[in-house]
Every structure is written in structure tokens, then in C-alpha cells.
TIGU-895054 format. One record per residue (C-alpha): residue in three letters; x, y, z negated. Coordinates in Angstrom, 1 decimal. Layout:
+-----+--------+--------+--------+
!   r !      X !      Y !      Z !
+-----+--------+--------+--------+
! ALA !      X !      Y !      Z !
...
+-----+--------+--------+--------+
This chain:
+-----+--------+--------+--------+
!   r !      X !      Y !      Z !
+-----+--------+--------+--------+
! UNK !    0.0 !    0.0 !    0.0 !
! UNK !    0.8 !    3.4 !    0.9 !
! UNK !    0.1 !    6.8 !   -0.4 !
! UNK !    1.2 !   10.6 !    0.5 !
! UNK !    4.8 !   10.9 !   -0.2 !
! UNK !    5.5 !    7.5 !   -0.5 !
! UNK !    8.7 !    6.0 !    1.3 !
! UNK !    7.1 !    4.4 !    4.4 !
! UNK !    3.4 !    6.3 !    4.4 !
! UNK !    4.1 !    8.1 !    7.4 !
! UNK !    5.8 !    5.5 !    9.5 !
! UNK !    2.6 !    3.3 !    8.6 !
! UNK !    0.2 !    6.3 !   10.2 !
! UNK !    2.5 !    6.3 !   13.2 !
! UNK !    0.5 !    5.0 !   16.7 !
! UNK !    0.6 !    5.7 !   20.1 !
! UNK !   -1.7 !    8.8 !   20.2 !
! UNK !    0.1 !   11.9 !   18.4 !
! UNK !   -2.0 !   14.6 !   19.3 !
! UNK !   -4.1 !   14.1 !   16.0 !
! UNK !   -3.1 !   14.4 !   12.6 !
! UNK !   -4.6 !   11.5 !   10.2 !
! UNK !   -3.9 !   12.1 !    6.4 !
! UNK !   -5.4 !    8.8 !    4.7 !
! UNK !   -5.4 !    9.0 !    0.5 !
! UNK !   -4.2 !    5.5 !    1.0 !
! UNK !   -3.1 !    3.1 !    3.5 !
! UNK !   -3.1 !   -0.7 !    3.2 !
! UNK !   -0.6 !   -2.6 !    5.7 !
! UNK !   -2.6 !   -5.3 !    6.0 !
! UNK !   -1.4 !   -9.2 !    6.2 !
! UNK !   -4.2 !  -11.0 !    5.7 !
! UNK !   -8.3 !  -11.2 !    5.4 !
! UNK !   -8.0 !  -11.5 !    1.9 !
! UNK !   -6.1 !   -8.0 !    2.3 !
! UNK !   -8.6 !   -6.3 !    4.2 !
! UNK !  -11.2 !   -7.5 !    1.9 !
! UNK !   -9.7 !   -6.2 !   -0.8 !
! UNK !   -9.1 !   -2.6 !    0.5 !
! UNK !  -12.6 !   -2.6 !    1.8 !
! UNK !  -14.2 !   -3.4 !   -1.9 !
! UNK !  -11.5 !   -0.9 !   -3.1 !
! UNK !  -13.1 !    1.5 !   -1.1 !
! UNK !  -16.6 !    0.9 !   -1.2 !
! UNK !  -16.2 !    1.0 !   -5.0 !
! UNK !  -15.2 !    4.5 !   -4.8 !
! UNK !  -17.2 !    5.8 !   -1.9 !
! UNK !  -14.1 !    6.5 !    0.1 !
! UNK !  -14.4 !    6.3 !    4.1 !
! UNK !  -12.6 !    3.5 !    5.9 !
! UNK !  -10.4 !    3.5 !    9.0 !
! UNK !   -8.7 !    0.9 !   11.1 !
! UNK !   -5.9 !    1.3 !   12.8 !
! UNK !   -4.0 !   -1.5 !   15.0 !
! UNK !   -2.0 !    0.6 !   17.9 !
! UNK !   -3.7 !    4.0 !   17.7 !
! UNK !   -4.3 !    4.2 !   21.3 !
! UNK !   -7.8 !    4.9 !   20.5 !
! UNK !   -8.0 !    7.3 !   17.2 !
! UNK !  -11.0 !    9.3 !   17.6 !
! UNK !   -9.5 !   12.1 !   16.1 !
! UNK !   -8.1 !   14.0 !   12.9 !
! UNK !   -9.2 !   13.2 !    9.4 !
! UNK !   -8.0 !   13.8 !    5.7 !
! UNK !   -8.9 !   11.2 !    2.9 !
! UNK !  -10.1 !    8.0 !    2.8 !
! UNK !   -8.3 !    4.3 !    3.3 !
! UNK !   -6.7 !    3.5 !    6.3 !
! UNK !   -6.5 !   -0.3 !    7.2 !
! UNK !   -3.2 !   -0.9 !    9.2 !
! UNK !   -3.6 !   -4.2 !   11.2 !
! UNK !   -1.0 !   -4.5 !   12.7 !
! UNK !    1.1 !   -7.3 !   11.0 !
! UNK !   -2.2 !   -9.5 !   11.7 !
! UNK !   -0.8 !  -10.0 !   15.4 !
! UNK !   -1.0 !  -13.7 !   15.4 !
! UNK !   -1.9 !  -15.3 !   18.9 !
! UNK !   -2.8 !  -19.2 !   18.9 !
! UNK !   -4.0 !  -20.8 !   22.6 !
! UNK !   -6.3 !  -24.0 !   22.8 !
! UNK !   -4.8 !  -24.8 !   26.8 !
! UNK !   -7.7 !  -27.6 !   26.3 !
! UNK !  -10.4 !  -25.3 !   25.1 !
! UNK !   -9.2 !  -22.4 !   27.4 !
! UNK !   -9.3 !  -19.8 !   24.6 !
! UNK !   -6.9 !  -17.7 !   22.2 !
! UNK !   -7.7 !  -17.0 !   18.8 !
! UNK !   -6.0 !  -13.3 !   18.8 !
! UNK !   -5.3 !  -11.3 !   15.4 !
! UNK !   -6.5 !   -8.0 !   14.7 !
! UNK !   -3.0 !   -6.8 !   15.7 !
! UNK !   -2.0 !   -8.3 !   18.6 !
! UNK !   -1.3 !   -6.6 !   21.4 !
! UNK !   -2.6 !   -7.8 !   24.9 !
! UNK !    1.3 !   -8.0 !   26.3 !
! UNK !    1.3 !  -10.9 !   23.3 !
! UNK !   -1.2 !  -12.5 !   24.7 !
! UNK !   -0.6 !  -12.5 !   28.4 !
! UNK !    3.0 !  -14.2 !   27.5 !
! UNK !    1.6 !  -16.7 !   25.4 !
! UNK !   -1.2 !  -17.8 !   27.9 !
! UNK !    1.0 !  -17.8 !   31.1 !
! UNK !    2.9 !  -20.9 !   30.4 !
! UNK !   -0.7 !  -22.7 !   30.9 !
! UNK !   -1.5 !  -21.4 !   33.1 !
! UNK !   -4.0 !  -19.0 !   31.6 !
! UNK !   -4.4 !  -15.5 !   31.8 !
! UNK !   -6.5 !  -13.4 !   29.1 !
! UNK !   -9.2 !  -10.7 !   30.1 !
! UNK !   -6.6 !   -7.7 !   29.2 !
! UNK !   -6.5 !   -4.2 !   30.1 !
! UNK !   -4.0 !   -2.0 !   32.1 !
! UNK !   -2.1 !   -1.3 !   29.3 !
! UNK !    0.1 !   -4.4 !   27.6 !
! UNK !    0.6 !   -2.4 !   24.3 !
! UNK !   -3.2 !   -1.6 !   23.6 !
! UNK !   -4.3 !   -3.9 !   20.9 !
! UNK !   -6.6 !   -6.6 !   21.9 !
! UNK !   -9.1 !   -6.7 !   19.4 !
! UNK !  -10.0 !   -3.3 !   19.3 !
! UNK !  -10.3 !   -2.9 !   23.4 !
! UNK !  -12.5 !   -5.9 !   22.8 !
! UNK !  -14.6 !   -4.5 !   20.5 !
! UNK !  -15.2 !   -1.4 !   22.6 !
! UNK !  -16.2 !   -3.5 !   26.2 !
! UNK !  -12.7 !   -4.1 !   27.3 !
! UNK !  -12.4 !   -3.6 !   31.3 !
! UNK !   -9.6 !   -5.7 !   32.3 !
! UNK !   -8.3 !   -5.8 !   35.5 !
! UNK !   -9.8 !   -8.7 !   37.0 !
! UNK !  -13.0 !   -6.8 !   35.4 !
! UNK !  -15.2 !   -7.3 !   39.3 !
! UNK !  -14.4 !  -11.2 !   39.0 !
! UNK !  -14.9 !  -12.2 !   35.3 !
! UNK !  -16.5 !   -9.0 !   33.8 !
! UNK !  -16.2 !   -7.2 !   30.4 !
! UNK !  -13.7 !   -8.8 !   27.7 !
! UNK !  -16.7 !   -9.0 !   25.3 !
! UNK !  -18.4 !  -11.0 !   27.7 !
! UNK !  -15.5 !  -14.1 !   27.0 !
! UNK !  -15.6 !  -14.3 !   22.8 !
! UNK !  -17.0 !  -17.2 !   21.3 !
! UNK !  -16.2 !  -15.8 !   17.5 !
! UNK !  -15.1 !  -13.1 !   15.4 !
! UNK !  -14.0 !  -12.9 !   12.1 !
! UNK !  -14.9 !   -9.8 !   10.3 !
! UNK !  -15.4 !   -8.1 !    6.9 !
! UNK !  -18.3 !   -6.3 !    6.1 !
! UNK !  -18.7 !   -2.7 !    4.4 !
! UNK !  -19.9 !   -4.9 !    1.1 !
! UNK !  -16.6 !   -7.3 !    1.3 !
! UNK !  -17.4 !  -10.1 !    2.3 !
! UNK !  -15.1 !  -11.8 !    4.9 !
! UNK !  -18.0 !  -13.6 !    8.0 !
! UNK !  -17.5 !  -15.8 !   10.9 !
! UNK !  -19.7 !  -15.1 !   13.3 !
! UNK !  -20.6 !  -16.8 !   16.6 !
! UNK !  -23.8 !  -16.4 !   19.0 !
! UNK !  -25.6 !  -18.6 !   17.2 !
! UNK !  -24.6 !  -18.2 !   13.2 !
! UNK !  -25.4 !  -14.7 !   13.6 !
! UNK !  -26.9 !  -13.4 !   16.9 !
! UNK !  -27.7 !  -10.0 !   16.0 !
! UNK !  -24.4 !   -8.9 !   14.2 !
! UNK !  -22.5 !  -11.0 !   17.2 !
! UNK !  -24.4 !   -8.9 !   19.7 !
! UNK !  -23.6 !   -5.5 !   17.7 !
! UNK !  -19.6 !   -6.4 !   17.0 !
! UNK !  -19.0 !   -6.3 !   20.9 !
! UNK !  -19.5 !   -3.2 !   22.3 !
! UNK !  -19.8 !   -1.4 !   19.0 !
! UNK !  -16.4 !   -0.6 !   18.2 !
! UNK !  -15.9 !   -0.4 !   14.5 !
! UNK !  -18.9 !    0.4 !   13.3 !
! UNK !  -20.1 !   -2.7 !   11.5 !
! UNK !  -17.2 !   -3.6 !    9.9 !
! UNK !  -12.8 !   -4.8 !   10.4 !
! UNK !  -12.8 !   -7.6 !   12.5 !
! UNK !   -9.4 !   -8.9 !   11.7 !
! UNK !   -9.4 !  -12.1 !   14.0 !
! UNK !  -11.5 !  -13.2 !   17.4 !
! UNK !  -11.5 !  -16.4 !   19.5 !
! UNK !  -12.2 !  -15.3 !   23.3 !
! UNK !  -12.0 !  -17.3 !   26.2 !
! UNK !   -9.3 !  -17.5 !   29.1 !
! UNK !   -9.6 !  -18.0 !   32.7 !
! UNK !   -7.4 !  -20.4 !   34.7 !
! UNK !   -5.3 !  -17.4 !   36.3 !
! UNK !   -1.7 !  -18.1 !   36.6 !
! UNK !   -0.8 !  -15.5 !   39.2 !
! UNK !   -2.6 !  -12.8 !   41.6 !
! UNK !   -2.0 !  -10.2 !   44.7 !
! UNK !   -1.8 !   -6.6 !   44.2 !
! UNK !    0.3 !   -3.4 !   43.1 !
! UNK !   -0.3 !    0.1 !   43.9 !
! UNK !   -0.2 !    2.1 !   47.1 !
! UNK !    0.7 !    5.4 !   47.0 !
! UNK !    0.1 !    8.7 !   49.0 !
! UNK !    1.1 !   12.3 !   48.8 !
! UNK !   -1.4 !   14.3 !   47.7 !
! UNK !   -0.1 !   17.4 !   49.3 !
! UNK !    0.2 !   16.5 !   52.3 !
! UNK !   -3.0 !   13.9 !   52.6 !
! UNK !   -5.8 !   15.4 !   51.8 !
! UNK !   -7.1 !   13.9 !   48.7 !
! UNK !  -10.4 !   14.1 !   49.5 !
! UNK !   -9.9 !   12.0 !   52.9 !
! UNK !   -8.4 !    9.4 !   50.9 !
! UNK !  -10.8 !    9.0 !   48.5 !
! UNK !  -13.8 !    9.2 !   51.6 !
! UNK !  -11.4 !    6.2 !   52.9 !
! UNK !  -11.6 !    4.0 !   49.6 !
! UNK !  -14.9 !    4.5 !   48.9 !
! UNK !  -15.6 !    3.1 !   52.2 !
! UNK !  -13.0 !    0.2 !   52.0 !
! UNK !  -14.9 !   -0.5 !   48.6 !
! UNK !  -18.1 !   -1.8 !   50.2 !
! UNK !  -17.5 !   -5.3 !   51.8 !
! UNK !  -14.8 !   -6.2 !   49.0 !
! UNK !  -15.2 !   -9.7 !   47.5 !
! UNK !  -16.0 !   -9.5 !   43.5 !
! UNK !  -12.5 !  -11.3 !   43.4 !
! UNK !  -11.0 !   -8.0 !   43.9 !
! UNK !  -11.0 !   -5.4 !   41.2 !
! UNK !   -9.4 !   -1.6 !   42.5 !
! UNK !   -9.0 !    2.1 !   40.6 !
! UNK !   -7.9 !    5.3 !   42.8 !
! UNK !   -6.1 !    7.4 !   40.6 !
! UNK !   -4.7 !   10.9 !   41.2 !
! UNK !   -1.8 !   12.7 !   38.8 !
! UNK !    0.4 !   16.2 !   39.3 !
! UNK !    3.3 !   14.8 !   37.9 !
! UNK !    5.4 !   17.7 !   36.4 !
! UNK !    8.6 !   19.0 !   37.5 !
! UNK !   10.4 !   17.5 !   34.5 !
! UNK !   14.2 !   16.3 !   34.4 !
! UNK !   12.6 !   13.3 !   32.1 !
! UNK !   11.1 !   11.7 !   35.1 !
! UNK !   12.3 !    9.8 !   37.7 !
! UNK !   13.4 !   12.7 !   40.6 !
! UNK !   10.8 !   10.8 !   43.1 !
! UNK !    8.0 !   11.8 !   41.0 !
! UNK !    9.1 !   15.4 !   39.9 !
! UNK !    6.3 !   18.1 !   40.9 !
! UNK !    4.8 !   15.4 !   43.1 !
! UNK !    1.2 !   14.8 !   43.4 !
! UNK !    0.1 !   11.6 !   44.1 !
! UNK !   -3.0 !   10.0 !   45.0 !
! UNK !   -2.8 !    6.1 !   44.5 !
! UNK !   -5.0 !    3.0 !   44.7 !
! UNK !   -4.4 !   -0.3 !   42.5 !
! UNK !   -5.3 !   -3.5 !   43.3 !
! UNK !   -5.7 !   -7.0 !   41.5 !
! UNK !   -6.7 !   -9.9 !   43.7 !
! UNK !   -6.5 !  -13.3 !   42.8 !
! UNK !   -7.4 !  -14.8 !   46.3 !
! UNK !   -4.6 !  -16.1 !   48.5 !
! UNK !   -1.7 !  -13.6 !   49.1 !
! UNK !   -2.7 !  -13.4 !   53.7 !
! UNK !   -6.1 !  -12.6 !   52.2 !
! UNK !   -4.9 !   -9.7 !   50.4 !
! UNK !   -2.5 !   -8.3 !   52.9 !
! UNK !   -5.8 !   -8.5 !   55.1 !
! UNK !   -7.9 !   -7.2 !   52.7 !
! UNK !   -5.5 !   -4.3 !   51.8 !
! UNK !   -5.1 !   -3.3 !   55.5 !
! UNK !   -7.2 !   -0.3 !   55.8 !
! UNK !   -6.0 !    1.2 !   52.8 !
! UNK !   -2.6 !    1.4 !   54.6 !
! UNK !   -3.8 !    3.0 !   57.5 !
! UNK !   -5.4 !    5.5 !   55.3 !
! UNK !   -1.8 !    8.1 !   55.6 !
! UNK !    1.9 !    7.4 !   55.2 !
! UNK !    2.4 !    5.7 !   51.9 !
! UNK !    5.0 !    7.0 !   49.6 !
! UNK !    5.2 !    3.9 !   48.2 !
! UNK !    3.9 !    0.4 !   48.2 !
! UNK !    4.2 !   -1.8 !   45.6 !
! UNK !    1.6 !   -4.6 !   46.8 !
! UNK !    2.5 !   -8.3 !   47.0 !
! UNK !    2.0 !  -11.5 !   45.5 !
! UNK !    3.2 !  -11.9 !   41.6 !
! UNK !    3.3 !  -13.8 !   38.7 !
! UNK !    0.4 !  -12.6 !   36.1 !
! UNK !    2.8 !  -11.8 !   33.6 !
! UNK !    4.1 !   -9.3 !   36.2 !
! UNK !    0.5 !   -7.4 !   36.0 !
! UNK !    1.3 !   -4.6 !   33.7 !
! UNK !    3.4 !   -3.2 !   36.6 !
! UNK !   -0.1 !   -2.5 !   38.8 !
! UNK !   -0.9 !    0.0 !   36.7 !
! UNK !    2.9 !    1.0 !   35.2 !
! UNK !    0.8 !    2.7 !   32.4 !
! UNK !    2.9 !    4.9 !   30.2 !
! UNK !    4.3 !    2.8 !   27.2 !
! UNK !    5.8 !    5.6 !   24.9 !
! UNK !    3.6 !    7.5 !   22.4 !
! UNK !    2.6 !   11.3 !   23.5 !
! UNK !   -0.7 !   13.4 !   22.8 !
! UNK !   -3.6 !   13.3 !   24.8 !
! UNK !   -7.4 !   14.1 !   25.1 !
! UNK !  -10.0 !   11.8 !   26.9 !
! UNK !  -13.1 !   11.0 !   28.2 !
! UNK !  -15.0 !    9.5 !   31.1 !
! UNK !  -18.0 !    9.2 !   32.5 !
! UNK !  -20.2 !    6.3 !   34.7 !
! UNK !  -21.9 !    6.6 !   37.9 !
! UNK !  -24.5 !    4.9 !   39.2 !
! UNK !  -22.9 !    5.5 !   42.6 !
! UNK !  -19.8 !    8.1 !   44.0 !
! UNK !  -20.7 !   10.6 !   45.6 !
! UNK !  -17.7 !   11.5 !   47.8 !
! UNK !  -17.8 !   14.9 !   48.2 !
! UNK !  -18.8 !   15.8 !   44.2 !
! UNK !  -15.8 !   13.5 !   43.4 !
! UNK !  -13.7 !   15.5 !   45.9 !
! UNK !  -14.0 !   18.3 !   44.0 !
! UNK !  -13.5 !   16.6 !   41.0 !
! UNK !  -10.3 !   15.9 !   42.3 !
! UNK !   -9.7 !   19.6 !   43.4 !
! UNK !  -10.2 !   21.3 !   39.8 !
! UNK !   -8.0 !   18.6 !   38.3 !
! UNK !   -5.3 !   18.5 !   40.9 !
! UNK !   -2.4 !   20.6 !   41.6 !
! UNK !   -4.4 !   24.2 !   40.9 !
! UNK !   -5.0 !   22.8 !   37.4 !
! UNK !   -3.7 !   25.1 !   34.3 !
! UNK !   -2.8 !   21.5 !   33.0 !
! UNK !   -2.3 !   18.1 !   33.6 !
! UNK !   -5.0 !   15.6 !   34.3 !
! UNK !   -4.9 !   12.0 !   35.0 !
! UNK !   -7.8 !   11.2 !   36.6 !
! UNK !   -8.7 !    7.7 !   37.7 !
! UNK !  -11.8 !    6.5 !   39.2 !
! UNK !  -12.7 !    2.7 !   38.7 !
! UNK !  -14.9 !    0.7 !   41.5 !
! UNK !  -17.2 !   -1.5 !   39.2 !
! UNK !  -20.1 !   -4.2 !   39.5 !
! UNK !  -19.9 !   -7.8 !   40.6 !
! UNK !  -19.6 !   -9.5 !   37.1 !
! UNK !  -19.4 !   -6.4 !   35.0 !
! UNK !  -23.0 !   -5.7 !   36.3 !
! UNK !  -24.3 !   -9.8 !   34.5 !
! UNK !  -26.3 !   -9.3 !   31.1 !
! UNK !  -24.1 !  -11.0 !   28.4 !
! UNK !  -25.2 !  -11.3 !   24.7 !
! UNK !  -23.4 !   -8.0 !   23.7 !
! UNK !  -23.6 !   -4.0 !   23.2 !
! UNK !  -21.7 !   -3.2 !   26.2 !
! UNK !  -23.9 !   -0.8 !   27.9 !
! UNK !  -24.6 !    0.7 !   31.4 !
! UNK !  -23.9 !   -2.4 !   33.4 !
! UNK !  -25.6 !   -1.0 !   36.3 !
! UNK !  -23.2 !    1.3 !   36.7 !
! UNK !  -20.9 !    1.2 !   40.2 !
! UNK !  -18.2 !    3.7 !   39.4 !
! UNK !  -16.2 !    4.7 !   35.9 !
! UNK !  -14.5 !    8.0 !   36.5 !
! UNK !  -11.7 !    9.0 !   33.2 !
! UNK !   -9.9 !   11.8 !   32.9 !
! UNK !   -7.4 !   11.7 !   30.6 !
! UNK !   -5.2 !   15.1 !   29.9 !
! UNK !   -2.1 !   15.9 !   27.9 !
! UNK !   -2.2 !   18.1 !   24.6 !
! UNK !    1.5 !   19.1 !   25.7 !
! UNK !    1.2 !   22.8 !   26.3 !
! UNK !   -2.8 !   22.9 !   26.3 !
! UNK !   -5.3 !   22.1 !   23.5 !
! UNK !   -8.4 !   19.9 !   23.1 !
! UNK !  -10.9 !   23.0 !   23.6 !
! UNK !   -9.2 !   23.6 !   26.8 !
! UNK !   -9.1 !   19.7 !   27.6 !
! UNK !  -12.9 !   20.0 !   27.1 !
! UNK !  -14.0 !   23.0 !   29.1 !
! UNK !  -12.0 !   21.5 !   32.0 !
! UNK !  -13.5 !   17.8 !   31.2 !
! UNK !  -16.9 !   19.9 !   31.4 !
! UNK !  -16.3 !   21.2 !   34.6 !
! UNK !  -15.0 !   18.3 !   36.1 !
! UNK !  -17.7 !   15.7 !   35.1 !
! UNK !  -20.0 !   18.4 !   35.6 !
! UNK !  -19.2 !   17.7 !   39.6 !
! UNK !  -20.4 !   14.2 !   39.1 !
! UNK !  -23.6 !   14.7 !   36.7 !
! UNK !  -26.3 !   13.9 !   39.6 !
! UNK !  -25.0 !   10.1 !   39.0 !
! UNK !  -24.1 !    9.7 !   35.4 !
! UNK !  -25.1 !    7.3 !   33.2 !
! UNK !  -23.4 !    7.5 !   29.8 !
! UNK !  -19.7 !    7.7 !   28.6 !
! UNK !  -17.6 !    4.5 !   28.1 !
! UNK !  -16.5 !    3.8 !   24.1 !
! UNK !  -13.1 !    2.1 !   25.4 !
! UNK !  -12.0 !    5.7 !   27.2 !
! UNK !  -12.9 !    8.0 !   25.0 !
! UNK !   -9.9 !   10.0 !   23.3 !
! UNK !   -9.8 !   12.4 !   20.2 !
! UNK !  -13.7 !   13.2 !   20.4 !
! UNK !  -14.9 !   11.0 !   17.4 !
! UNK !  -16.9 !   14.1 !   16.9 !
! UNK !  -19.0 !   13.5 !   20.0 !
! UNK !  -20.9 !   10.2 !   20.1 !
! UNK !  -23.4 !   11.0 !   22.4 !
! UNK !  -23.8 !    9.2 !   25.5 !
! UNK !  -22.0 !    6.5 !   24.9 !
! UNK !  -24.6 !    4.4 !   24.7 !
! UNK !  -28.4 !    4.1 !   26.0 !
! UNK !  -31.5 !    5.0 !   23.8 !
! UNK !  -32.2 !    1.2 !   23.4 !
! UNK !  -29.0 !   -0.1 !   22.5 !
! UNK !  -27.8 !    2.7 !   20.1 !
! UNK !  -30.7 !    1.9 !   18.5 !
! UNK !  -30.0 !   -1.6 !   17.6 !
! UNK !  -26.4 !   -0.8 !   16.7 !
! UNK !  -28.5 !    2.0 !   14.2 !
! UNK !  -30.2 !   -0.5 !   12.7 !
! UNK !  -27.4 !   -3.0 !   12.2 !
! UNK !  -25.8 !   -0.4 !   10.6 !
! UNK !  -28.2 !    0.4 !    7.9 !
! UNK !  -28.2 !   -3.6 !    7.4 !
! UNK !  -24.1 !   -4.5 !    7.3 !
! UNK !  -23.3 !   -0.6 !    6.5 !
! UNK !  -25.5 !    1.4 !    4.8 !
! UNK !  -23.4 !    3.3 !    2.9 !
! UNK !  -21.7 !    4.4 !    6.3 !
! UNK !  -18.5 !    2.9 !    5.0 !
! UNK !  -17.0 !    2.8 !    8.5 !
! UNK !  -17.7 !    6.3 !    9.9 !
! UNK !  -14.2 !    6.9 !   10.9 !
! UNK !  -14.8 !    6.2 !   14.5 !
! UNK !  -17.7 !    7.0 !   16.9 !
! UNK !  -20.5 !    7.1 !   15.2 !
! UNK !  -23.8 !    4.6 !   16.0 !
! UNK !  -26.5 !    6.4 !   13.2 !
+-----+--------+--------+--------+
């Protein structure tokens, strides 16, 4: 345990995000369920909020007070190559998992990002990147493990417990610390894809994007594919090739045959001169290097928004107030959906009808979350005519800003399962379901 001024309290609190300062009265480095049972009751007793915190990709914000559970010692990984699962603890990361898996064969339903903590992507959908062939992550558990607001440590499955197995996945922390999950794999052992790149500056941005949205149309569900467009800044800490460059890039994950994907991946080359073009058949273990996600901490703001279809020319201008006129730096990365992420599943993940995720994500580095948010306004605010609701698993620093992120019906339910495992609100120090 850890409290302010305490050898070790702030390298506990340290995660990936850094933009937001979190200022627990105690922290509890966590090794077991017995551990997180007993900082729960510790803080139900005296009425003290409770946050959990395994990578701090996603912290919803700044806070003072409370308890703060750090899971990340719990990072077992165990795989059942008969059963085609993993039993994943509340710390692993998905990079864990993806080596352990690989040498049956077996690949897990993980994200972009291979230091993002399983669990808690999970818990908020989880959109891998095979997420067109086998859907959501949440869609593949078969059990979790958790510890409710009143202490007591639950196994739950679909059956034991329909209601609070239907509310854990999709509902992010709400109901209580899941501290281990058992979640199917899928026989996956290798894949086509990579990224092609183009110069934004000198191809239009808005042609290319007319161009993918097209390509999109006849693709197989086997194929999963993001555009994403970034003004890198002219910075001697990145590579020279990317200094002041703006780039407009597609991604691709494909587990078909490698001639299939170099046919299927032929119009996007004739779309302009690439700048680069990583595509081509690789190991899964090598999938982390589609995407090339940053892997160092930093600051940022996000959010993101899904579309019941793209409309090109609102997305084009999307693209224009976040590109290189910016005041600030924007990732922006829009995400072709449906085939299996549009299948019901026994879980909270809403908006499955949606076609299209669009996320901005911006750097705090020499801009602020006010000015992230008018600019978030203004760009989504393109888009509106189409929107459905907000994704839990890419929102950024706005804990303070629940809405949308789920339907009327489904926040609902997640209300009511609060007042049943939670009603104390216990576990408010996230995106609130009430």
C-alpha cells in the first residue's frame, strides 16, 4: 500500500496517459483477489471512491482522494490450446497475450495497441483488429471474475449470472474490479496486411478518403481496415521521413490467403503514389506493426464518435479542420465496421448497427483539453447527420461526459445493475452509468 509521500506512491500512479493528474489518499498494488477484496471493503467502510488502474491508457480524467486499485502485477496469462481460450489477469497486457497464444497457433481478439491492458479494453467492447471477422472482444468471454462494491469476490458466466455477465461487458468499471477473465481464441496463426501510406499534401485527402470509402463496399467481413490521417510535427525526435509530413494512411488486416490480399488491396494502390507500403503477408505476432501505435507515455485528449454510414464529403471536411491548418495536432482515424461487430451478443456493447467509428485523438502538448474539445466539437459536428453514440473504449480524459456513450435502453439496464451490485456508487471513478 501506498500513500502521499511514501517512497514508491508516485511510481505506482504512473500510466501511459500523463495529461491528467490522479492524487489517490491510497493506493493498493494489487497481487491477488483477496487484495482487491480487501481494498474494496476498506473503502466501502469509509465511503471512499474507488479506481482501477491497469495501464492508464484509458483514465478518464483527474481526481483527488479516494483508493486507487493498481492491477498491474495480476498479469498472469494461462492458454487451454484444447479449449481455445486464455484465462488473462486484470493486468496483462494484450502484447502478453498475443506471445503466449502464437505458439498454438491462436491468436487473441486484441487491439492495435500491444501495451493496452486486456481486461479493461474488454470491458469497454474491445475492437480488435480482426474486429469485421470475429467481432467485439466482449463477444468471445465465457467468464469473469470480479469483486463487487460490497466485497465479495464472483465468478460469473452467461448462465450463473446473466444480467451482471451482460452488464460487466460493455460497462467498463462500473459494476465492480474484475481482476481475471476467461475469453476465447480464434485459430489465427498468421494474416496479410500493413499500412499504405500517401502524402497528404500533395493527394488530396479528401480523394483518398472518396477512394476507400468506395474500395470499402464489396470487401469480404474477413477483412478489417482504418484510414487514418496525422500532421506529424517537424520534431528532431522523429524519424526525418516523417518530420512536418502529413500523411494520409489505410491499414489493413486480412486473414485470407496472401494473392487474395494483394488483389484485394489493388485499388487502394492506385489511389496516388504511396510513400510507403508496408503490406504483405506476416506472422500474427508481427500485427502490432499495422498500426505502429505509439508505445511511450505522453498526454492526450479523446473522443469518437459512430456513424450509421460516412458521408464522404462531411468526413472531408473533418479531415480539413484537423489536418495541416490545425492550431494543434490531431490523430484522426476512421474505422470501417459491420460484418460481425453488427451480430447481437449477450453484452452492453452498444450501437452495433453502426458502419463507421470515426476517433480523434489530440495531444495536450502545447494545447489544453478546452481547446481539444471545441476542435473535437467542430469536427464531429461535420459528421452529426450520421451519429449514433460515442464508443466507451476511445474515450480519453472526459470521465466528466458520459453522455452518449450508450443508447437510452442499454444505459438503462447498466442503471439498474448499478443500484443492485453498486449502490453506494463505489466505482464512480470512471464513466459514469447512473
Amino acid at each position: 500500500m501506498f500513500r502521499p509521500g511514501d517512497a514508491g506512491y508516485e511510481d505506482e500512479l504512473a500510466g501511459f496517459q500523463t495529461g491528467f493528474v490522479t492524487r489517490p489518499d491510497l493506493v493498493v498494488g494489487a497481487t491477488s483477489a483477496q487484495d482487491v477484496v480487501a481494498a474494496v471493503s476498506y473503502a466501502a467502510e469509509h465511503g471512499l471512491p474507488v479506481g482501477v488502474q491497469a495501464t492508464g491508457h484509458g483514465l478518464p480524467g483527474a481526481s483527488e482522494g479516494g483508493v486507487l486499485i493498481s492491477t498491474r502485477r495480476m498479469d498472469t496469462v494461462r492458454v487451454d490450446a484444447d479449449a481455445r481460450t486464455v484465462t488473462v489477469g486484470a493486468g496483462a497486457r494484450w502484447g502478453q497475450v498475443v506471445e503466449a497464444a502464437a505458439p498454438h497457433g491462436l491468436a487473441p481478439l486484441n487491439g492495435s495497441a500491444p501495451g493496452v491492458g486486456a481486461v479493461s479494453y474488454t470491458l469497454g467492447g474491445g475492437l480488435p483488429i480482426l474486429a469485421r471477422e470475429f467481432g467485439y472482444a466482449a463477444d468471445h468471454v465465457r467468464s469473469l471474475d470480479v469483486v463487487t462494491a460490497d466485497g465479495t469476490p464472483r465468478h460469473v458466466t452467461a448462465d450463473s449470472a446473466p444480467e451482471l455477465f451482460w452488464g460487466l461487458l460493455g460497462g467498463g468499471a462500473n459494476l465492480g474490479v474484475v481482476t481475471e477473465l476467461e475469453i476465447g481464441l480464434v485459430p489465427v496463426a498468421r494474416l496479410y496486411g500493413g499500412s499504405i501510406a500517401f502524402d497528404g499534401r500533395t493527394t488530396p485527402p479528401d480523394a483518398l478518403l472518396r477512394g476507400y470509402e468506395e474500395w470499402t463496399r464489396t470487401l469480404p467481413e474477413e477483412l478489417t481496415s482504418s484510414l487514418a490521417a496525422v500532421v506529424y510535427p517537424d520534431i528532431p525526435q522523429l524519424p526525418p521521413p516523417l518530420r512536418g509530413r502529413y500523411l494520409v494512411s489505410v491499414r489493413v488486416a486480412f486473414t485470407g490467403p496472401a494473392a487474395e490480399g494483394e488483389r484485394l488491396v489493388a485499388p487502394l494502390r492506385a489511389l496516388g503514389p504511396a510513400v510507403s507500403d508496408t503490406l504483405r503477408e506476416m506472422p500474427y505476432t508481427e500485427s502490432p506493426t499495422i498500426h505502429s501505435d505509439p508505445d511511450f507515455p505522453h498526454a492526450y485528449y479523446g473522443d469518437s464518435v459512430l456513424l450509421s454510414g460516412l458521408d464522404v464529403a462531411a468526413a472531408g471536411e473533418l479531415l480539413a479542420l484537423t489536418g495541416p491548418d490545425a492550431d494543434a495536432m490531431h490523430v484522426v482515424q476512421i474505422n470501417h465496421l459491420g460484418g460481425a461487430l453488427a451480430r447481437p451478443a449477450p453484452n452492453a456493447v452498444p450501437y452495433r448497427e453502426a458502419g463507421w467509428l470515426v476517433r480523434i485523438l489530440s495531444p495536450l502538448d502545447g494545447t489544453d483539453v478546452a481547446a481539444a474539445r471545441k476542435l473535437h466539437a467542430r469536427a464531429f459536428g461535420c459528421v452529426a447527420g450520421q451519429s449514433l453514440g460515442r464508443s466507451l473504449n476511445f474515450a480519453f480524459g472526459g470521465g466528466d461526459r458520459p453522455e452518449g456513450l450508450y443508447d437510452a435502453e442499454t444505459r438503462k439496464r447498466l442503471a439498474a445493475l448499478k443500484v443492485t451490485y453498486d449502490p453506494a456508487n463505489l466505482f464512480r471513478r470512471n464513466y459514469d452509468v447512473r
